[in-house]
N, C-alpha and C positions, 0 to 999 in steps of 0.2 A: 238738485240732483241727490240720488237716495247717499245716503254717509256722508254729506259734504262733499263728494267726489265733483271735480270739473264737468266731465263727459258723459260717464255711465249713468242713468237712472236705474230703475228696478227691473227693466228690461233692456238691457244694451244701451245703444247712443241713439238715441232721436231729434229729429231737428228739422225742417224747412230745407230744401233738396236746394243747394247751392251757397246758403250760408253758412256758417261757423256753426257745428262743427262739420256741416257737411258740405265743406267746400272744397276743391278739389287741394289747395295745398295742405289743408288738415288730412285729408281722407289719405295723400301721398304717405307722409308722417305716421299714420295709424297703419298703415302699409306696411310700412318697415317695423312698427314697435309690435304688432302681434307677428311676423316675422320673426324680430329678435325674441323675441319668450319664446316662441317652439322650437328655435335651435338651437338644441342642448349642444348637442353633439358634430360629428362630423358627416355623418354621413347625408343623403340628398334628404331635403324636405321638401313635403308636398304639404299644400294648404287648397281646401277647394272650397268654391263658392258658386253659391245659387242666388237668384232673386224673384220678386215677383213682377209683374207687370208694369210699373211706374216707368217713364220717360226717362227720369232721370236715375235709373239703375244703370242706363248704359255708364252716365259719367263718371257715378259712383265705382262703377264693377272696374274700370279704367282705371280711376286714380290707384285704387287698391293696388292692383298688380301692377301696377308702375312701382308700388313700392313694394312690395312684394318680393318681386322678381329680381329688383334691384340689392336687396338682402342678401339673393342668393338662392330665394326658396321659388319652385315649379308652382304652377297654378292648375286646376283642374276645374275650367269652366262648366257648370251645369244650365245656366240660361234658366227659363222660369221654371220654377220646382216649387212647390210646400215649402214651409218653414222645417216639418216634423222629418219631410224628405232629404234636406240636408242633415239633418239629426241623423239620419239612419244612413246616408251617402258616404258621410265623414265617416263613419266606424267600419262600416262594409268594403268602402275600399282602402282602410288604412289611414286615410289623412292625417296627416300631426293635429291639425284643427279643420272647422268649417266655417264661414261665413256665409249670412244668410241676410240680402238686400232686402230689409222692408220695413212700412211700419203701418204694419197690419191692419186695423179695421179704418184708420187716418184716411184723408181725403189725398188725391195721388199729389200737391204740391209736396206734402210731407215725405221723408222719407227715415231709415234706420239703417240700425247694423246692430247684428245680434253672432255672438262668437260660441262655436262649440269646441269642445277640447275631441284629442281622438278617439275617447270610450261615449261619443254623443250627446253629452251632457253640457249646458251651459256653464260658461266660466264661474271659477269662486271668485270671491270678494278680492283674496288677494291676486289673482292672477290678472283682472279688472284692474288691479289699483298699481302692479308692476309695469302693463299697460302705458296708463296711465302716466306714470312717472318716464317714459320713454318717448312720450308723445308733444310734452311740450317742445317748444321752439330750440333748433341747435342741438338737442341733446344725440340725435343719427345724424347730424349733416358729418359731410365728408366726401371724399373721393369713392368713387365704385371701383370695385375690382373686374374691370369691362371681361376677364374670363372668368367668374362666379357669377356673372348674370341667369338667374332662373329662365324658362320659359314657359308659357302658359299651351295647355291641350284643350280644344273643348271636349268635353263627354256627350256625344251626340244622343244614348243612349240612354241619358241621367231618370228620365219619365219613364220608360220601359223598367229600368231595375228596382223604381220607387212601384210600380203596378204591380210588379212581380214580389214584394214585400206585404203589399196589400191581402192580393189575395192570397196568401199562403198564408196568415193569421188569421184568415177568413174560415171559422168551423169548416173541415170537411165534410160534417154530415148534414150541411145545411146549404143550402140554393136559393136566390135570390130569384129564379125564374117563377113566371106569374106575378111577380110585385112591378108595381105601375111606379115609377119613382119620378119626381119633379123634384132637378138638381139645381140650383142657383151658386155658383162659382164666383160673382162678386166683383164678372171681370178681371179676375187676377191671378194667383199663381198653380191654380187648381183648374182651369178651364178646358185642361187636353188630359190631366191622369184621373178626373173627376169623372167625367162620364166614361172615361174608355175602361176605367176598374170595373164600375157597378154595371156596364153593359157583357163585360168577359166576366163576369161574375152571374150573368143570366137576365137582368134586367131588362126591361123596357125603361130606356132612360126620356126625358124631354127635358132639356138645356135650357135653362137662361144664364147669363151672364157670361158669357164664352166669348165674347169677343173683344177684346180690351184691344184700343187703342192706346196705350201708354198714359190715357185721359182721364179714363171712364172708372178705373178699378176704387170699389165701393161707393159709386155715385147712383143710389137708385137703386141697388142690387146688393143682394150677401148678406149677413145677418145682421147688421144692422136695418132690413130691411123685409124682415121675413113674411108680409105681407105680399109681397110680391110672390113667393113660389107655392102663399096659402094662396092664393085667388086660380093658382094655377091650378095646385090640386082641386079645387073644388070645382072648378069650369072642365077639368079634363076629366075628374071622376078616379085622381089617382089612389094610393093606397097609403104615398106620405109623402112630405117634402122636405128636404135638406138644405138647408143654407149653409153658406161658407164664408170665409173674411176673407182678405184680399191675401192672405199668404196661407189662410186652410187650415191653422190649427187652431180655429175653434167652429162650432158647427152648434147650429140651432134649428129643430125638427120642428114638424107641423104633421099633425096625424091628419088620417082622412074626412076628418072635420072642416079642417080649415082650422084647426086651434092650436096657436104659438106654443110650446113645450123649450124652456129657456134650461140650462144648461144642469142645475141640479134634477130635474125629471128625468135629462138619460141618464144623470149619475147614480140615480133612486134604483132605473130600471133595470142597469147592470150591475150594479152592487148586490141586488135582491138575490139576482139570478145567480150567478157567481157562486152567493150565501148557500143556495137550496140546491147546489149542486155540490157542494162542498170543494170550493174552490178557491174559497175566501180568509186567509191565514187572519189569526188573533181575532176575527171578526170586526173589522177595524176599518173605517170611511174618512177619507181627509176631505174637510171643505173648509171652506173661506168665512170671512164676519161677516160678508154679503150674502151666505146660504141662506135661504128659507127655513123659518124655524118648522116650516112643516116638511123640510126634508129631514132633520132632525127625527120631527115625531113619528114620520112613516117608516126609517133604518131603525129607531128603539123598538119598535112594534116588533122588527123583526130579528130581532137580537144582536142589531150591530150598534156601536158605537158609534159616534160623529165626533172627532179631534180636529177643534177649528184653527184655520193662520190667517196670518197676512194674503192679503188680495196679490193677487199674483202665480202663474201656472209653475214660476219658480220657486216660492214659500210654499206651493203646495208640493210639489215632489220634495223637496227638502223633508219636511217634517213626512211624505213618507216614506221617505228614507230612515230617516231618525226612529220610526214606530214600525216598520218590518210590515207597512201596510202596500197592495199590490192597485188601490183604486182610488181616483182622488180627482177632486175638479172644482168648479167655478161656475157661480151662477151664468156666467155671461157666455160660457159653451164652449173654456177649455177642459179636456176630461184626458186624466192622463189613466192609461193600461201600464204598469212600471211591469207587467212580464213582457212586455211587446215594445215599450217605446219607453224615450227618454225625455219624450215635452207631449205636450197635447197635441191631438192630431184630431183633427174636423171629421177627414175620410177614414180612420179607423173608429172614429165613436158611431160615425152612423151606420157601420158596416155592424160594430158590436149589436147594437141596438135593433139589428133587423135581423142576425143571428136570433136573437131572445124572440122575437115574433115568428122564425119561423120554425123554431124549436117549442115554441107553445103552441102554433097557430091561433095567435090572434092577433086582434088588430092593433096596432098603437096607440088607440082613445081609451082601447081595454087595460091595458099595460099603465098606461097614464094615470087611470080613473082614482086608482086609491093616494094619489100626491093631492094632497089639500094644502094649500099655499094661505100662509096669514097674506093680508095685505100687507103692500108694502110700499111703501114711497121713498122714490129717489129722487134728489134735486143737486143739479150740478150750479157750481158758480163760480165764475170766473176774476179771479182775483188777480191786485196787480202787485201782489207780496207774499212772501210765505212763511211769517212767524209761527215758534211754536204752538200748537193751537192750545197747547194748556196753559199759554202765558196771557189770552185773550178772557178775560176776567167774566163779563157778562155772558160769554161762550160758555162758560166753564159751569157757571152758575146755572143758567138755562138749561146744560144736559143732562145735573147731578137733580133738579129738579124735578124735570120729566121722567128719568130713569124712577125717580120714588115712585112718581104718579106709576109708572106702568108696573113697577115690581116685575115679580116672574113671568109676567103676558105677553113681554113685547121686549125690543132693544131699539137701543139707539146709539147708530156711529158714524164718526164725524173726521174726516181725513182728509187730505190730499190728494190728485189723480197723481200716480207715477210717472205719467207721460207728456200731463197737459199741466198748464197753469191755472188749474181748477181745485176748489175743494168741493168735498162730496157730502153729501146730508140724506142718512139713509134709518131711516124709520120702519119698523116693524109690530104691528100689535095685533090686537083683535077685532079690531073695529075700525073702519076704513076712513072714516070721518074725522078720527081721532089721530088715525098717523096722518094723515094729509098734515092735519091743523100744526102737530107737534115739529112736522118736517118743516113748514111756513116759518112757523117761528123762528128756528133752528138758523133757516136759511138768509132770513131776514137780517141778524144778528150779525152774522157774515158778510152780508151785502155793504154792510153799516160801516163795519168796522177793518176790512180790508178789498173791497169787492173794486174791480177795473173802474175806472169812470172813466 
């Protein structure tokens, strides 16, 4: 876990839907200790939660508010919502905090929990780590005060006020009517405010992934799969396609080609726009060490800067915060709007992104055309250890070697996934044969010397 921390990684707690730490008498315990951090005071707290589509949200969203409530603190159920819709749920109706069931593009046995404070914003370190220290064993047991017991309300209405958020950051002077749209929701927690936004927004919608059985969410469907909503558009003759992850805050587009557009192309394409509208403070783009150095080369074209972090939709609003920057994101299709939202949001980038098409009138292949992508090679591996990687000697050697070979052409970086028991091997140059080969090696080296058997 990220800092040595027990529970938290880089994005909340994740784990396997029924064991440690998400089993029901841990999730009780984490109940009462986010609980005990939001109540400062005397007066009533409310804490609300959402989740997405998995099965085992019901037991999760249970244990919580069992300890919750037992705290003392009200519950304000939202049932499935966005991740980015909790973000904006928690602030809009006051909440002390929000909790948000999921773990995102994961297969549905996995599951998460991801915490907002009341200004919508993900927890800091320390608040994570007071958490934390509340959470191990015995530290809340005790008697209840059977008349301080909380009680939970559902918010019947939670989809309705995330819609009505949607479209009011939707340009007024722009209309989605006449666009042919192919929406894939991933089965998961976008499959009722996904098409019902971009259809009261004017569209012609055609759905896949809208039916989750508690089973299905990102099995086959959502951006991990974006050939499915290209084959769409291309067999229906749409004008683009939208992918989604199983909780919606990242989104991956497909213009009327059929050709995959990964998460720095709509950052290229509202960042541009934003620029030449003069909208864009310091001139300033936050991205990741996973960007495309040809997102780089097409923002310097146009006067903007590229200020790269850690992977992660939270390292990226952090530093832009830190740089008074309003646009930022991630290869992999979170894009945060920091005058609109406080985390990435799926259905607000591709809302952005079809404002820009319909404020030029063109098409998304057009918009796309000037993003020239180095290649790039990624290779994931699964390891059954996680020493530092700079303490792995023949690793260390191999990268400072290849990095000479490539000089200023290319990059080469070498990490751990936040969420999985994977490290990652990601190569970029100019020549496609060359990052394959360097990425191989790279990966090899790792398979060798820490890699599952």
């Amino acid at each position: 876990m990220a800092n040595g921390r027990k529970y938290f990684g880089t994005d909340g707690i994740r784990g396997v839907a029924g064991s440690s730490p998400l089993d029901p008498e841990t999730l009780v315990r984490l109940g009462k200790a986010v609980a005990k951090v939001f109540m400062k005071d005397q007066r009533k707290h409310r804490i609300l939660i959402g989740k997405d589509t998995r099965l085992s949200g019901y037991m999760i969203e249970s244990s919580l508010a069992a300890g919750i409530t037992a705290m003392g603190a009200d519950l304000m159920l939202c049932g499935p919502v966005p991740t980015p819709g909790v973000a904006y749920l928690t602030k809009s109706m006051r909440a002390d905090a929000g909790i948000m069931i999921s773990a995102s593009h994961n297969p549905f046995e996995d599951n998460g929990i991801k915490i907002f404070g009341s200004d919508g914003f993900k927890l800091a370190d320390e608040l994570e780590l007071e958490i934390e220290q509340l959470l191990e064993p015995g530290v809340l047991d005790g008697a209840i005060d059977s008349t301080q017991i909380g009680k939970a309300t559902r918010i019947n209405d939670a989809v309705g006020r995330y819609t009505v958020y949607l479209k009011e950051n939707f340009p007024r002077e722009c209309s989605l009517e006449g666009l042919k749209i192919g929406l894939d929701c991933a089965n998961g927690a976008a499959y009722v405010v996904g098409p019902q936004t971009c259809s009261e927004l004017g569209a012609d919608v055609v759905s896949r992934g809208v039916s989750p059985s508690g089973r299905n969410i990102n099995a086959g469907f959502g951006s991990l799969y974006p050939e499915v909503v290209g084959k769409l558009v291309t067999e229906q003759n749409l004008n683009l396609g939208i992918a989604l992850d199983g909780d919606a805050d990242r989104c991956i587009l497909v213009d009327e080609k059929g050709r995959v557009l990964d998460g720095d192309i709509a950052l290229a394409i509202c960042a541009i726009d934003m620029k030449e509208r003069g909208l864009l403070k310091n001139d300033l783009v936050v991205a990741t060490q996973m960007s495309n150095l040809g997102l780089e080369k097409l923002l310097n074209a146009h006067g903007l800067q590229v200020v790269r972090t850690g992977v992660g939709d939270r390292a990226v609003l952090e530093e832009m915060i830190r740089q008074g920057c309003q646009i930022g994101g991630e290869q992999s299709g979170h894009t945060i709007f920091s005058d609109y939202a406080t985390t990435g949001d799926g259905l607000l980038t591709a809302l952005m992104v079809m404002s820009v098409m319909c404020r030029k009138e063109r098409p998304l292949s057009e918009l796309a055309s000037r993003f020239v992508a180095f290649p790039q090679k990624l290779i994931n591996i699964k390891v059954s250890q996680r020493p530092d990687l700079s303490t792995i000697e023949p690793l260390v050697r191999a990268i400072e070697q290849k990095e000479q070979e490539l000089g200023t052409t290319g990059r080469v970086l070498v990490r751990y996934s936040g969420t999985e028991n994977k490290a990652r091997v990601m190569v970029e140059c100019e020549d496609e044969d060359a990052c394959k080969r360097h990425a191989s090696d790279l990966a090899e080296i790792i398979e060798r010397e820490i890699g599952a058997q």
